[in-house]
C-alpha positions in Angstrom: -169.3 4.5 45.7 -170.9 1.8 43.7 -171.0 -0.5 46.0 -172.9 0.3 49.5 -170.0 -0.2 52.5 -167.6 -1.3 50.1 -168.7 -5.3 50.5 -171.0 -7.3 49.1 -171.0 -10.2 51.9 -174.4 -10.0 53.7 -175.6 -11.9 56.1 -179.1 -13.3 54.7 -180.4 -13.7 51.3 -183.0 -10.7 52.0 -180.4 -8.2 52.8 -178.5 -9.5 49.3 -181.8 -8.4 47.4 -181.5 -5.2 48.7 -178.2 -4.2 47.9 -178.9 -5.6 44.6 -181.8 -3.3 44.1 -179.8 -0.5 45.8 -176.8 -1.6 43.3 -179.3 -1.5 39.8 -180.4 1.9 41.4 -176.9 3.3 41.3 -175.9 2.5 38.1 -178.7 4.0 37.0 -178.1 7.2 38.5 -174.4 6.9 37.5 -175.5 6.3 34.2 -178.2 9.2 34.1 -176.3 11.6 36.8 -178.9 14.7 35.8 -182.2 14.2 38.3 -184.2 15.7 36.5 -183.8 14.1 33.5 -184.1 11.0 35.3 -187.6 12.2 37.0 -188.9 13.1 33.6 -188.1 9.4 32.0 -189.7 7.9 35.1 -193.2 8.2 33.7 -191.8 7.1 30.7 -190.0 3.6 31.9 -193.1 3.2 34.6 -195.3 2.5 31.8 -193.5 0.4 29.4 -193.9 -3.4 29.7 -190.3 -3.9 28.4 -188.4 -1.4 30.8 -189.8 -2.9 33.9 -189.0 -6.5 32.8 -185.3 -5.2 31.9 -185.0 -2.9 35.7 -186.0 -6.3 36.9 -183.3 -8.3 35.0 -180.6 -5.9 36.0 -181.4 -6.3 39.4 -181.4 -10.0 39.1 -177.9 -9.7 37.5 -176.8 -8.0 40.7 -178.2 -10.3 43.0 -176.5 -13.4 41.0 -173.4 -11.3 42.1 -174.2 -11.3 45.5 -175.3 -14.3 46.0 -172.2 -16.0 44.6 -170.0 -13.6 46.6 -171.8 -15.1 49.6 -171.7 -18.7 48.4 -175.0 -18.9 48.0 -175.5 -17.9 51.9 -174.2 -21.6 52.7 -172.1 -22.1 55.7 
């Protein structure tokens, strides 16, 4: 399942960011299935300037998601 209980309503901006970073996190491992290749490109990804900044993009990309499938937590 790709997406955590099925729905991406949550009920505060903080719980949002975490099922975006738990949503980047599963697409990587659906992308990369194989552990232990993924454990040996850790190191790899860890230290590279340009991999963080893009993990940290995805993840923004997700929570964009979220948020607007919350409206933006407005009531």
């Amino acid at each position: 399942m790709m997406i955590p209980n099925g729905s991406l309503i949550t009920a505060t901006p903080e719980e949002g960011r975490q099922l975006a970073m738990t949503m980047a996190r599963l697409v990587i491992k659906a992308t990369q299935p194989d552990e232990a290749v993924r454990s040996r490109l850790r190191d790899v990804y860890a230290n590279d300037a340009m991999a963080l900044l893009q993990v940290g993009q995805t993840v923004a990309i997700e929570f964009a998601t979220i948020a607007a499938a919350n409206g933006y937590w407005r009531t």
